[in-house]
C-alpha positions as CSV (number, residue, x, y, z in Angstrom):
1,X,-53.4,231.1,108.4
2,X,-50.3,229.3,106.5
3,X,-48.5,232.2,107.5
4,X,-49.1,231.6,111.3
5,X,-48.5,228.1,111.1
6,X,-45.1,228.6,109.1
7,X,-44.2,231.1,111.9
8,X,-44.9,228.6,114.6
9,X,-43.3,226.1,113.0
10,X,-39.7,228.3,112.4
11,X,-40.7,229.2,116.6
12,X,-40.9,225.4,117.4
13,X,-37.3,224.3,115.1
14,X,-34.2,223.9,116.5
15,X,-32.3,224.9,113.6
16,X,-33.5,228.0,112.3
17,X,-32.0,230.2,114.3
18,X,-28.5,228.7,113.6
19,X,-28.8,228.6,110.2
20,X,-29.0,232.5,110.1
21,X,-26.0,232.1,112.0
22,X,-24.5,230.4,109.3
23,X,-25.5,233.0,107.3
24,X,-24.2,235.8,109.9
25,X,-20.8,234.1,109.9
26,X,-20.4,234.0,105.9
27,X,-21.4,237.6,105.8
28,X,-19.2,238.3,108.4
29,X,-16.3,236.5,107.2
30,X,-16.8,238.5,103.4
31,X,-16.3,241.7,105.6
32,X,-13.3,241.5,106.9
33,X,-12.0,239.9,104.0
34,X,-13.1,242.8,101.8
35,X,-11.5,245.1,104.7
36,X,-8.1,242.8,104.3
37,X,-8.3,243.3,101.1
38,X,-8.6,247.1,101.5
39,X,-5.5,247.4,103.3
40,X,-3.6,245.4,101.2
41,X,-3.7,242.2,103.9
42,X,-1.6,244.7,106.2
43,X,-4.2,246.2,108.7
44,X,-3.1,244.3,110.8
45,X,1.0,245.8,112.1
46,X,3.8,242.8,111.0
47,X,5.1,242.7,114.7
48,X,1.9,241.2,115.6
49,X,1.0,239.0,112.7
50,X,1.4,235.4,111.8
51,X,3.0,233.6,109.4
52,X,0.6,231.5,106.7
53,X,1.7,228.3,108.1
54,X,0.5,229.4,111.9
55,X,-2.4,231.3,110.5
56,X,-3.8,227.7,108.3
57,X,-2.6,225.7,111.4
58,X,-5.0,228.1,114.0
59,X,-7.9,228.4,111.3
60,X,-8.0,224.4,110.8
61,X,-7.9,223.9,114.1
62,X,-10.5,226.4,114.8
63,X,-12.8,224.9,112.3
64,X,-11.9,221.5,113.9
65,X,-12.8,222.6,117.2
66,X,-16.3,224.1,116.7
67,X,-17.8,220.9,115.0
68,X,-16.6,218.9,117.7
69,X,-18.1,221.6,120.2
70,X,-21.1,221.9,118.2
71,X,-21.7,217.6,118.4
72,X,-21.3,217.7,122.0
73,X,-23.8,220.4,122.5
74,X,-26.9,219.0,120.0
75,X,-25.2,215.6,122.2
76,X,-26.4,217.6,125.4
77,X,-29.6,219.0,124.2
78,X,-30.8,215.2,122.7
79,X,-30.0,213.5,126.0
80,X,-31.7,216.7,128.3
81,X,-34.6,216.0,126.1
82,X,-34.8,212.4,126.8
83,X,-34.6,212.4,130.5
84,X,-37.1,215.5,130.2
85,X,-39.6,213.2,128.5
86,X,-39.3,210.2,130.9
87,X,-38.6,212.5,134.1
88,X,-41.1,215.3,133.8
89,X,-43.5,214.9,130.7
90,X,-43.6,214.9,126.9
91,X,-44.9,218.9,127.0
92,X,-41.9,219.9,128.1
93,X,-39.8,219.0,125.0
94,X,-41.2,221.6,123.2
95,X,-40.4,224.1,125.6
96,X,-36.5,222.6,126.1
97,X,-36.1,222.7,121.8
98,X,-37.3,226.2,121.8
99,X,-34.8,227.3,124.7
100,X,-33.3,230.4,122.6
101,X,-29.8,230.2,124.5
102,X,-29.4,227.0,123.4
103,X,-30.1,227.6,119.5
104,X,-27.9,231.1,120.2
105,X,-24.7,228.7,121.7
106,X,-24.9,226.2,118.4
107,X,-25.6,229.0,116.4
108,X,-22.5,231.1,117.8
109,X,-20.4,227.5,117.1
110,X,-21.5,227.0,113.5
111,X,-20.9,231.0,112.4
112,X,-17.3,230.5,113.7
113,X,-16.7,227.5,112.3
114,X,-18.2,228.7,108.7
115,X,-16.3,232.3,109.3
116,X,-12.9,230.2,109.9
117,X,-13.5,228.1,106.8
118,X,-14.1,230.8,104.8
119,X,-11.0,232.6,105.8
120,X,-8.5,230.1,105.3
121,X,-9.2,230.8,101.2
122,X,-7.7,233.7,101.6
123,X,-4.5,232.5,103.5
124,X,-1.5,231.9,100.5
125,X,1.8,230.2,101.4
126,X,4.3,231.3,98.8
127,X,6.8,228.2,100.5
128,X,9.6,230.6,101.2
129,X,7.6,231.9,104.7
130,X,6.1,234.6,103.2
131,X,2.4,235.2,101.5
132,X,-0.5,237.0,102.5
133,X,-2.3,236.1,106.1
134,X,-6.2,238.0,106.1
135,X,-5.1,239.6,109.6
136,X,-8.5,241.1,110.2
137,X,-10.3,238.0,109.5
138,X,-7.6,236.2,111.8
139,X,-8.5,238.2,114.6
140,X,-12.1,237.8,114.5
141,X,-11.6,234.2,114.3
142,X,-10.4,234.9,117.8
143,X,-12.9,237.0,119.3
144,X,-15.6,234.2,117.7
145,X,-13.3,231.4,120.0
146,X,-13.9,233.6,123.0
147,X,-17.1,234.1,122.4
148,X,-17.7,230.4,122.0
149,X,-16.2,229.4,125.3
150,X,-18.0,231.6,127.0
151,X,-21.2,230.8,125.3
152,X,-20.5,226.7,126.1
153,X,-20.3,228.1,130.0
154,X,-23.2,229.9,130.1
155,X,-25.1,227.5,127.9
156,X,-24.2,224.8,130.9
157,X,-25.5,227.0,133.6
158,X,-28.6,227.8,131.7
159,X,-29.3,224.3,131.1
160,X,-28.3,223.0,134.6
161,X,-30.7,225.8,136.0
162,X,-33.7,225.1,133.6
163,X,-33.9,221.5,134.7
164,X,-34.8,222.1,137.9
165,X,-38.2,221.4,139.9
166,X,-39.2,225.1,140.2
167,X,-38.0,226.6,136.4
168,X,-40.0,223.6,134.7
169,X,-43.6,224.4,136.8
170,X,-42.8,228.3,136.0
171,X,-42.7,227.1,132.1
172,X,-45.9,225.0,132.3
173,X,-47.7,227.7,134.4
174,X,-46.8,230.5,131.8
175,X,-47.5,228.6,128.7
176,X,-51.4,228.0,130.6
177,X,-51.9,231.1,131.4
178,X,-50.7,231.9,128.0
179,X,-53.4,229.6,126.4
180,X,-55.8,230.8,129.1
181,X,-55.9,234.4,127.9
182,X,-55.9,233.1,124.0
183,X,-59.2,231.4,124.3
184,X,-60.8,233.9,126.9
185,X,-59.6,236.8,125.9
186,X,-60.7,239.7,128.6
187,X,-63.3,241.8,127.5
188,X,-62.3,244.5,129.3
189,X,-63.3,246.4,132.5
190,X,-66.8,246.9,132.6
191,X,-68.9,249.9,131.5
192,X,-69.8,252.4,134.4
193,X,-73.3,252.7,134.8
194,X,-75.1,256.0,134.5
195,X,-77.6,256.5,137.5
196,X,-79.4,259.1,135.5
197,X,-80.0,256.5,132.6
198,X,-83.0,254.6,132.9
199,X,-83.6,250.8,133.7
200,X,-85.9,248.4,132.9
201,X,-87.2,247.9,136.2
202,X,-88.0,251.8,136.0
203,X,-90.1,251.4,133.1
């Protein structure tokens, strides 16, 4: 029973789901560290690498960049849930804090922001130009960006299209029928009756 409840609880949070993102994005920056690190920091050919300078300058502002996205989405979510509760009805909260795209959008923010601080530990300026720049890591810093900007447009679309009329009904009709078919369960189609057997009006 504590076991269900925990589950539901995890279910109902807004912040589990990001924090193994947080978790994702640590592991994730350790592996292509140890793969830099592999290489000797030169997977990545020298005609298409940065310097340390612009690799700390795009990390920082990487970093910089995803808690300020990261605000302005929890910003979002806070005031969708407000006019949710004074629009529609208090039920409906629940629903809006378990919407899994938008834990997956702050989640995707927070790994990239975790994977880019992690990785500038690795960059080392030796002040004539030179040093070593973790190229692999640099480059999935980039792929994380895209992945965020994307994610912040489909998180709008998501959110503009589950506010409407018609989505919010479908949610509240599911969730009864849900709880419907918890506490009536169906039995099950009925047995077939056997002419030959006999009844109780027979005997």
């Amino acid at each position: 029973m504590v076991l269900r409840k925990l589950i539901i609880h995890l279910k109902a949070s807004i912040w589990f789901i990001p924090v193994l993102c947080v978790l994702g994005g640590a592991v994730l920056s350790a592996a292509t560290i140890l793969v830099d690190r592999a290489f000797d920091y030169e997977a990545v050919p020298k005609s298409v690498a940065v310097g340390p300078d612009a690799a700390t300058a795009i990390l920082s502002t990487v970093a910089a960049s995803m808690v300020s996205l990261t605000a302005l989405v929890l910003t979002i979510t806070m005031v969708v849930v407000q006019l949710a509760m004074g629009q529609f009805s208090p039920r409906i909260v629940q629903r809006i804090l378990r919407d899994k795209p938008s834990q997956l959008a702050i989640g995707l923010f927070v790994a990239t922001f975790v994977h880019a601080v992690l990785t500038i530990r690795e960059v080392v300026d030796r002040g004539d130009g030179t040093g070593q720049v973790p190229g692999v890591a640099l480059a999935t810093s980039y792929l994380l960006v895209l992945a965020s900007i994307a994610a912040l447009v489909i998180y709008v679309h998501h959110l503009g299209q589950a506010l409407r009329v018609s989505a919010l009904i479908e949610l509240v009709g599911h969730d009864t029928r849900k709880l419907v078919d918890y506490r009536y369960p169906d039995a099950g189609s009925p047995r077939p009756v056997d002419p030959a057997a006999p009844t109780a009006l027979s005997t």
